[in-house]
PDB file with one MODEL, atoms N, CA, C and O in Angstrom:
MODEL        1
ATOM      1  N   UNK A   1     -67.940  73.400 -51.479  1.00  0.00           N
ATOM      2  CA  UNK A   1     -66.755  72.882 -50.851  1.00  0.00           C
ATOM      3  C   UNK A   1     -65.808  74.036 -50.541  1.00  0.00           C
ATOM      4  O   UNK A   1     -65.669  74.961 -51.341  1.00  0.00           O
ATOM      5  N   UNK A   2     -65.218  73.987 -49.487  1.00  0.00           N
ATOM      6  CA  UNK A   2     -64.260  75.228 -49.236  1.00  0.00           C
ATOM      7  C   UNK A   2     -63.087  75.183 -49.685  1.00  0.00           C
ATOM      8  O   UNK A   2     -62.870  74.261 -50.471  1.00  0.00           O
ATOM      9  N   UNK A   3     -62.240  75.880 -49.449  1.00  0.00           N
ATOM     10  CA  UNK A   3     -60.446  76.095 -50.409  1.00  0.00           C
ATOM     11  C   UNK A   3     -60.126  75.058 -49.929  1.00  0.00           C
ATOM     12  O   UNK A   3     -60.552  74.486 -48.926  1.00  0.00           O
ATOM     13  N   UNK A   4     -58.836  74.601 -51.121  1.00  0.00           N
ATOM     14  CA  UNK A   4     -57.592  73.340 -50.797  1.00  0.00           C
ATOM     15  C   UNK A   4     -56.448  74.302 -50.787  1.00  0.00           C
ATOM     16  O   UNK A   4     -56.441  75.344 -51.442  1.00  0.00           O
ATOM     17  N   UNK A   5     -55.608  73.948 -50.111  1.00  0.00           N
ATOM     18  CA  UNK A   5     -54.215  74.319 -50.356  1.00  0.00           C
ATOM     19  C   UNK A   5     -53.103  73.259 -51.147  1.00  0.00           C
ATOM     20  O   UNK A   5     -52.217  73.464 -51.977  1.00  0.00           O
ATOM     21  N   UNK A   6     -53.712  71.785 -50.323  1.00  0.00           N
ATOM     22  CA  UNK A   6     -52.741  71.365 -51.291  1.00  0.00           C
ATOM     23  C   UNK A   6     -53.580  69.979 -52.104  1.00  0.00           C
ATOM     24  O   UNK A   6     -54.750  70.356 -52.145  1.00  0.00           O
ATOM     25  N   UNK A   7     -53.522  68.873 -52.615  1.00  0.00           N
ATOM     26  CA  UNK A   7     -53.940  67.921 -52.396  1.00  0.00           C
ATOM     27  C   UNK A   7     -54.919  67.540 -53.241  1.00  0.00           C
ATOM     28  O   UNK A   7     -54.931  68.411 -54.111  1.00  0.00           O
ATOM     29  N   UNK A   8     -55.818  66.666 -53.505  1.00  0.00           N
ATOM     30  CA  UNK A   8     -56.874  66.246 -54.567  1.00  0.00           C
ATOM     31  C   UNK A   8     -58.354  67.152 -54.044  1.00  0.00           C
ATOM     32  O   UNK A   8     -58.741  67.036 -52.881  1.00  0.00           O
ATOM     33  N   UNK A   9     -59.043  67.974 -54.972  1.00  0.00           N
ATOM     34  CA  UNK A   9     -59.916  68.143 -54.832  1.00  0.00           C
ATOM     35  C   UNK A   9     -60.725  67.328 -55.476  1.00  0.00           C
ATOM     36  O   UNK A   9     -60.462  67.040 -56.644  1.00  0.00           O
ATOM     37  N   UNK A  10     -62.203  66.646 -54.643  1.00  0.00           N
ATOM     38  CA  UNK A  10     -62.869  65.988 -54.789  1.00  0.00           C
ATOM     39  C   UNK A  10     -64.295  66.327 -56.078  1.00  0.00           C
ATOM     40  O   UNK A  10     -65.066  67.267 -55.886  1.00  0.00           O
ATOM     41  N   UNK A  11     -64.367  65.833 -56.745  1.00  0.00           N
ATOM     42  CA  UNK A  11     -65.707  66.176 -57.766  1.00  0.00           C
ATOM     43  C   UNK A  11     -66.721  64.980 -57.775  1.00  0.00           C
ATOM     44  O   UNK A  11     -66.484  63.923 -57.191  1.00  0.00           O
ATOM     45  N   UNK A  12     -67.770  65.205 -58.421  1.00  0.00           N
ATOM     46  CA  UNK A  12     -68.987  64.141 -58.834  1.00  0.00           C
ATOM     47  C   UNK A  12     -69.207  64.378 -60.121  1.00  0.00           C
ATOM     48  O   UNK A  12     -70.114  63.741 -60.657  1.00  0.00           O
ATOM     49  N   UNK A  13     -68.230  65.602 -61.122  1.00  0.00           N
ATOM     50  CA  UNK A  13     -69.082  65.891 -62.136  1.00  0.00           C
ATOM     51  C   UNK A  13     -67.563  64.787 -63.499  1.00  0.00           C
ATOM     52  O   UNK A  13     -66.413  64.372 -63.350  1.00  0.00           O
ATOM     53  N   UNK A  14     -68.720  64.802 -64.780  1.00  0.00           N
ATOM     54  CA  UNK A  14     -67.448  63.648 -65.080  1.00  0.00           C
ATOM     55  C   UNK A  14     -67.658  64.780 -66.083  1.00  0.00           C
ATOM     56  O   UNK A  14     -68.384  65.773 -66.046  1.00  0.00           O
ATOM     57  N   UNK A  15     -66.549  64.188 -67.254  1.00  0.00           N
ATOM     58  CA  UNK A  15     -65.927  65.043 -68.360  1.00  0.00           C
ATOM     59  C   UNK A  15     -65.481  65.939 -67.858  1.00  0.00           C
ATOM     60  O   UNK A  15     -64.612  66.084 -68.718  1.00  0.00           O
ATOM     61  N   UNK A  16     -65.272  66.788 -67.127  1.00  0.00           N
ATOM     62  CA  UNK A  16     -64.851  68.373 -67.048  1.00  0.00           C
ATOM     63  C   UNK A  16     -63.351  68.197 -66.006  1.00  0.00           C
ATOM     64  O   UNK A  16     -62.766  69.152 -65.495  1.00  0.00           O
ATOM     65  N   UNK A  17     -63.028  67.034 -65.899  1.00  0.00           N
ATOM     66  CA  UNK A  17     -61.007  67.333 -65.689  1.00  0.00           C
ATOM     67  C   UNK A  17     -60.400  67.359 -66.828  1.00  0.00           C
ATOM     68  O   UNK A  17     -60.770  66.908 -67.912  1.00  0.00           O
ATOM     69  N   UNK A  18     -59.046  68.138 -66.417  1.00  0.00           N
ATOM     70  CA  UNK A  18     -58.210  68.713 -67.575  1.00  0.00           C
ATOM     71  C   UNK A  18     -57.543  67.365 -67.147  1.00  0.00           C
ATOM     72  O   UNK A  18     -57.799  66.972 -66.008  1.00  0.00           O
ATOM     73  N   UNK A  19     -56.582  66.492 -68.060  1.00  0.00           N
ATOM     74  CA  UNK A  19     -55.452  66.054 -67.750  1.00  0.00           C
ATOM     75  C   UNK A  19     -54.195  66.481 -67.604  1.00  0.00           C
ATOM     76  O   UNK A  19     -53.857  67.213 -68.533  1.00  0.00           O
ATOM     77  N   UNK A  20     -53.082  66.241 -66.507  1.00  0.00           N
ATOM     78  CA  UNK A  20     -51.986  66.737 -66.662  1.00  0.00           C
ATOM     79  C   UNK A  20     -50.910  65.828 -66.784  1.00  0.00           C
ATOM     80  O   UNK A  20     -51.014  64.816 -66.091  1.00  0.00           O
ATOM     81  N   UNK A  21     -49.277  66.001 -67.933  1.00  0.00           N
ATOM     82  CA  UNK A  21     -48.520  65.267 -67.838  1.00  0.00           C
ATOM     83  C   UNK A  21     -48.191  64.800 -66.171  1.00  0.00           C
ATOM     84  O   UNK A  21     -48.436  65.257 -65.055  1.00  0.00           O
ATOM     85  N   UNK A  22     -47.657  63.897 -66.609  1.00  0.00           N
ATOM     86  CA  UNK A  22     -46.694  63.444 -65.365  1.00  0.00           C
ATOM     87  C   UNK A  22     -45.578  63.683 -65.441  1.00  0.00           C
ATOM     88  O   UNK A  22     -44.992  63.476 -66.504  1.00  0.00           O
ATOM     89  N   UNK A  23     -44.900  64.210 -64.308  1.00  0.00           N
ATOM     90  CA  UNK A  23     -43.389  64.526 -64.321  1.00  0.00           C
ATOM     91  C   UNK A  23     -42.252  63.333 -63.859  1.00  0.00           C
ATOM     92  O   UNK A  23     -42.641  62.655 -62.908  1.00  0.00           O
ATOM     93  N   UNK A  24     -41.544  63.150 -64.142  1.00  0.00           N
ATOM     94  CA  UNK A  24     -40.432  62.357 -63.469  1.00  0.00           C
ATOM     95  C   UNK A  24     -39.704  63.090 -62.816  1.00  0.00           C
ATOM     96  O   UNK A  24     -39.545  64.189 -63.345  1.00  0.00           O
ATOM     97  N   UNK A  25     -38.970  62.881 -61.480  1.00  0.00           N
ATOM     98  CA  UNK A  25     -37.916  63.206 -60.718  1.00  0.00           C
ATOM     99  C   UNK A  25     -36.878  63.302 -61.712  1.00  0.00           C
ATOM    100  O   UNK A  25     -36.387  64.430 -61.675  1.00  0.00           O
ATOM    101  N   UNK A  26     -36.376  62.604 -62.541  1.00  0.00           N
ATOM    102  CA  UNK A  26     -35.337  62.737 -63.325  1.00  0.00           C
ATOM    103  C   UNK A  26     -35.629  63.660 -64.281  1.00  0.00           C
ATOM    104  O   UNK A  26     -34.691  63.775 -65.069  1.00  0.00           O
ATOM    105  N   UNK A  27     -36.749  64.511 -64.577  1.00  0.00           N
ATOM    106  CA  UNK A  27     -37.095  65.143 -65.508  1.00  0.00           C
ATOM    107  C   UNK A  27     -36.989  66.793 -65.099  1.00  0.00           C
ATOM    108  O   UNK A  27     -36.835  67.705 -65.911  1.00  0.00           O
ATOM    109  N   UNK A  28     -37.111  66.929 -63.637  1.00  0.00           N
ATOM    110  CA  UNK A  28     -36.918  68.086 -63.325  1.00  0.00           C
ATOM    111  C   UNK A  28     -35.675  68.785 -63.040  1.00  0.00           C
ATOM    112  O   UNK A  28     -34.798  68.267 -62.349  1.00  0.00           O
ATOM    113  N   UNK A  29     -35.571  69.974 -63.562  1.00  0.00           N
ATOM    114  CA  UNK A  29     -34.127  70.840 -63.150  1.00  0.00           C
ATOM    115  C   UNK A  29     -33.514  70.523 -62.287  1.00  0.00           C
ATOM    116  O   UNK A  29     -34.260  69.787 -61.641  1.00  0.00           O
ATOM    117  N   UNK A  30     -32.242  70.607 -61.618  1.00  0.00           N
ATOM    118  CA  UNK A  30     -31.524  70.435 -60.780  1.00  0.00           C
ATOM    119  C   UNK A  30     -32.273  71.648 -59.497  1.00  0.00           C
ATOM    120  O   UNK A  30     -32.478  71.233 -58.357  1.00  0.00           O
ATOM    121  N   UNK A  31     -32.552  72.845 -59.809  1.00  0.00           N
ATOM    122  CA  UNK A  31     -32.774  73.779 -58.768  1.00  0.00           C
ATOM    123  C   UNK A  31     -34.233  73.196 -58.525  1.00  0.00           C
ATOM    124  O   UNK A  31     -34.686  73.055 -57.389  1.00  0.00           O
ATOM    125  N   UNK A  32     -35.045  72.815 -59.865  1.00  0.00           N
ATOM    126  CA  UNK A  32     -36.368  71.949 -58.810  1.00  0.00           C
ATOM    127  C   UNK A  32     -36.218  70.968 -57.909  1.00  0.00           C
ATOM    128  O   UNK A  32     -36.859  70.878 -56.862  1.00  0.00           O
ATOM    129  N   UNK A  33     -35.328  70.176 -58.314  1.00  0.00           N
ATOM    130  CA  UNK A  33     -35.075  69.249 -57.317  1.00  0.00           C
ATOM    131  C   UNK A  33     -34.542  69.492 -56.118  1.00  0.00           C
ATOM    132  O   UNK A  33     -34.775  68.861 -55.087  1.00  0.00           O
ATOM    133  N   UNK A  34     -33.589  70.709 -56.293  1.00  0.00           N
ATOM    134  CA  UNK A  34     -33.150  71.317 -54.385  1.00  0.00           C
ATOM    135  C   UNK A  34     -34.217  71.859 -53.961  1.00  0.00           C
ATOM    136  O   UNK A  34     -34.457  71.711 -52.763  1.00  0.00           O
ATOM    137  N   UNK A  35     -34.957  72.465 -54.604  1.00  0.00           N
ATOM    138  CA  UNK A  35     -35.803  73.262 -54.031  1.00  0.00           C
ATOM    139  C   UNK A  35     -37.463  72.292 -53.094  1.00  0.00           C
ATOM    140  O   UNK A  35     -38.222  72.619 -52.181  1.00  0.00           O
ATOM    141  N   UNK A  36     -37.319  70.927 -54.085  1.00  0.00           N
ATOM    142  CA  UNK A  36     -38.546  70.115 -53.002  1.00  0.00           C
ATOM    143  C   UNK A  36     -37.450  69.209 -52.178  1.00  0.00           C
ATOM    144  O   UNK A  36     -37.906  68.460 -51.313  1.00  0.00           O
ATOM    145  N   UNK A  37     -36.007  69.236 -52.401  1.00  0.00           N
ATOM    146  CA  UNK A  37     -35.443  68.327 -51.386  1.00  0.00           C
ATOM    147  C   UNK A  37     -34.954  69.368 -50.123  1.00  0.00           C
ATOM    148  O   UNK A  37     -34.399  69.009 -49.085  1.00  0.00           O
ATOM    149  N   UNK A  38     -35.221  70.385 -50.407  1.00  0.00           N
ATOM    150  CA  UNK A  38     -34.335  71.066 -49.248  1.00  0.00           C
ATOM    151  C   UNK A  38     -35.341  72.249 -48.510  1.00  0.00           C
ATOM    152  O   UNK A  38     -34.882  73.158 -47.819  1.00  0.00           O
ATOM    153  N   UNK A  39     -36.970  72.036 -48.825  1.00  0.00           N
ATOM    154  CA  UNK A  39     -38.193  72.645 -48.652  1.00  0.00           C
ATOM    155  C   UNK A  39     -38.431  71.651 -47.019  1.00  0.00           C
ATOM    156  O   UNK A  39     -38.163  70.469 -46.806  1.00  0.00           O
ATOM    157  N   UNK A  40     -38.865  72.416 -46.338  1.00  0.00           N
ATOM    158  CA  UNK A  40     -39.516  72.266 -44.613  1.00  0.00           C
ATOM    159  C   UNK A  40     -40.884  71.269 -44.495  1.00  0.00           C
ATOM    160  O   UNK A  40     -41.725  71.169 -43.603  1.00  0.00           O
ATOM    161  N   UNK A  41     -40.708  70.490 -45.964  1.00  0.00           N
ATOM    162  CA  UNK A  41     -41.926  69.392 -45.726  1.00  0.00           C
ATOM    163  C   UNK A  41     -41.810  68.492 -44.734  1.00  0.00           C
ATOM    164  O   UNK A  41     -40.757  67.927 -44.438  1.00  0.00           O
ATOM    165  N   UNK A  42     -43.144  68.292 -44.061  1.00  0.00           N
ATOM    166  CA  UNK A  42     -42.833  66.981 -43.261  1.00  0.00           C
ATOM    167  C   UNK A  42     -42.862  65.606 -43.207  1.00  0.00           C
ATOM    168  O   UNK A  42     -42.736  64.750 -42.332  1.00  0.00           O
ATOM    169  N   UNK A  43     -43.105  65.646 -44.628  1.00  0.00           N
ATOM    170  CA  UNK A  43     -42.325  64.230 -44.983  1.00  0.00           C
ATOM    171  C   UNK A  43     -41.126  64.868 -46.553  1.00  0.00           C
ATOM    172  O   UNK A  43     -41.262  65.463 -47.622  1.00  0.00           O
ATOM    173  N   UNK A  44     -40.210  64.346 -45.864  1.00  0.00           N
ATOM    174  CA  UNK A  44     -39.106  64.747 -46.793  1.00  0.00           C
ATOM    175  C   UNK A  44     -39.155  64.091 -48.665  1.00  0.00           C
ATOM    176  O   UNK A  44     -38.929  62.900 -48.881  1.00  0.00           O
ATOM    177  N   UNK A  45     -39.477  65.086 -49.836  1.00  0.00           N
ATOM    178  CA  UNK A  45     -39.266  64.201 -50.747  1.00  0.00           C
ATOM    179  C   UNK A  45     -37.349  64.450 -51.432  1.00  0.00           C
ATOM    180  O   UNK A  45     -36.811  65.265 -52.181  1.00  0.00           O
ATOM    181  N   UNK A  46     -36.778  62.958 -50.467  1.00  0.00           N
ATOM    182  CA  UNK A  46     -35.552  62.920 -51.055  1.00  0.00           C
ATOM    183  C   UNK A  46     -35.351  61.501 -51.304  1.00  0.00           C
ATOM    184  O   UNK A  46     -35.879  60.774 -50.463  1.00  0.00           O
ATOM    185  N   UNK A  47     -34.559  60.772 -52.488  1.00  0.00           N
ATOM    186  CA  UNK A  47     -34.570  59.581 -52.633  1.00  0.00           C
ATOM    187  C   UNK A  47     -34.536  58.526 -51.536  1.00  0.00           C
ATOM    188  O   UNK A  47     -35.064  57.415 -51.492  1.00  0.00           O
ATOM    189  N   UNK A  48     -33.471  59.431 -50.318  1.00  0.00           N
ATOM    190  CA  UNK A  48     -33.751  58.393 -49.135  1.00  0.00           C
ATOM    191  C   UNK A  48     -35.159  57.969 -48.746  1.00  0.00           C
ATOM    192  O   UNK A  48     -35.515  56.792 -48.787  1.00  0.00           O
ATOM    193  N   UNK A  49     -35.781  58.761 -48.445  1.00  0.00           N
ATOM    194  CA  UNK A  49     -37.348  58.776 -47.646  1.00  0.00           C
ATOM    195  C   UNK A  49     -38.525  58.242 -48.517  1.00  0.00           C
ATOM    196  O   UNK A  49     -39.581  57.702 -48.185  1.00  0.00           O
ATOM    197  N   UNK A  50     -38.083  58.518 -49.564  1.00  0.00           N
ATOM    198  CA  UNK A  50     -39.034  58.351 -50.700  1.00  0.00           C
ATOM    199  C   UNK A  50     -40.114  56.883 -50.464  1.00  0.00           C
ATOM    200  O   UNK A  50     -41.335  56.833 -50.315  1.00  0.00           O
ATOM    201  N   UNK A  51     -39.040  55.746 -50.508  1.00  0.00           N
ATOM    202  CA  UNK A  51     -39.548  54.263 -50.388  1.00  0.00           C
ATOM    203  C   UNK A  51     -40.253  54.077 -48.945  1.00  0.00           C
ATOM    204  O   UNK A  51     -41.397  53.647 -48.799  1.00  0.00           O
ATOM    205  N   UNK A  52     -39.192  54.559 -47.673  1.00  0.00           N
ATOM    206  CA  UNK A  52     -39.729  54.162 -46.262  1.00  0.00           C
ATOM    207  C   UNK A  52     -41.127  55.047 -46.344  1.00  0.00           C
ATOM    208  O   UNK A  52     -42.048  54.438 -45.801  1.00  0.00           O
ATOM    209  N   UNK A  53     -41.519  56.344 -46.893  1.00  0.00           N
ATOM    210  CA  UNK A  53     -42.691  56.986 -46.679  1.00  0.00           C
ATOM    211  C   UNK A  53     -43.665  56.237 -47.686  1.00  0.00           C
ATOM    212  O   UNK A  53     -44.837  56.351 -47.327  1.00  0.00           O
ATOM    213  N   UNK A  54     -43.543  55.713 -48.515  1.00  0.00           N
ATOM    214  CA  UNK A  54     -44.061  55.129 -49.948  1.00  0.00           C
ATOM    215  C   UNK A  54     -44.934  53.721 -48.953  1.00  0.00           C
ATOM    216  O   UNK A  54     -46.153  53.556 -48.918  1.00  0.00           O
ATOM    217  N   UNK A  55     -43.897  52.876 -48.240  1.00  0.00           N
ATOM    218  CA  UNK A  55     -44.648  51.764 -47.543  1.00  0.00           C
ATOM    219  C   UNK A  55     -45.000  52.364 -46.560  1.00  0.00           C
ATOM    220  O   UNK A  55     -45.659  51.577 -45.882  1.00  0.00           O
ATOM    221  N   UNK A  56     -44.905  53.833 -45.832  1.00  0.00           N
ATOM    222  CA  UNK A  56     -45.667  53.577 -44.476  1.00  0.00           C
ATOM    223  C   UNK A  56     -47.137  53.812 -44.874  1.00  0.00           C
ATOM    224  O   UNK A  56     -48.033  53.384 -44.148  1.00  0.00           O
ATOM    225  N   UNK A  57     -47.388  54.443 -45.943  1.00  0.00           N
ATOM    226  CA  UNK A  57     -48.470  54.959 -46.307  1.00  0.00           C
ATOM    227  C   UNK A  57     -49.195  54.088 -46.922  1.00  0.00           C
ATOM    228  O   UNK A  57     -50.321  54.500 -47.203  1.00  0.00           O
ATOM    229  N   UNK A  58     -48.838  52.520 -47.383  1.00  0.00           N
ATOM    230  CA  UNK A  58     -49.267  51.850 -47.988  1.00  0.00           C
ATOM    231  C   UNK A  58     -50.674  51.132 -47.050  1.00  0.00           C
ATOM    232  O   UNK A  58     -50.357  50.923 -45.879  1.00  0.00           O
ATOM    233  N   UNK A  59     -51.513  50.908 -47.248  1.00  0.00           N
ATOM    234  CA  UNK A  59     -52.908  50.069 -46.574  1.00  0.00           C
ATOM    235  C   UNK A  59     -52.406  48.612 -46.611  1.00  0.00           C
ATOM    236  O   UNK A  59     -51.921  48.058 -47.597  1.00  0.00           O
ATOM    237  N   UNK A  60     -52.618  48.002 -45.230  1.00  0.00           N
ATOM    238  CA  UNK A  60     -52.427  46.493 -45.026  1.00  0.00           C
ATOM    239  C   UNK A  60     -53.716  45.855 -45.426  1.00  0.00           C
ATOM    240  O   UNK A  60     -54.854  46.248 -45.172  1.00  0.00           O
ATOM    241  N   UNK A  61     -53.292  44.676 -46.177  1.00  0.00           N
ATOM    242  CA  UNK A  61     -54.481  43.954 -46.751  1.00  0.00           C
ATOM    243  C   UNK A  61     -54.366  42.686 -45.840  1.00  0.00           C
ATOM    244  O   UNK A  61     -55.176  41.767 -45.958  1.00  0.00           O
TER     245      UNK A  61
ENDMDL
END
């Protein structure tokens, strides 16, 4: 498989993921939080956008 930059890399093999905590938004520094709210992503993560990007991305059943 070739490089990721960002995103889930895909496996078939089991046992061999590490687990990682989960972070909360409320859990991170104030400068982490400017720093992914005020970063050139193109989808913005700021509390506004958060929900409208949350349902656009959602699959219609």
């Amino acid at each position: 498989m070739g490089e990721t930059t960002t995103g889930l890399v895909p496996t078939t093999v089991r046992g061999e993921v590490e687990g990682q905590d989960l972070i909360m938004w409320e859990q991170l520094t104030d400068a982490a939080r400017s720093g992914l709210t005020d970063a050139g992503f193109a989808a913005p993560i700021i509390d506004e956008a958060f929900m409208p990007n949350l349902e656009s991305a959602r699959p219609s059943f």
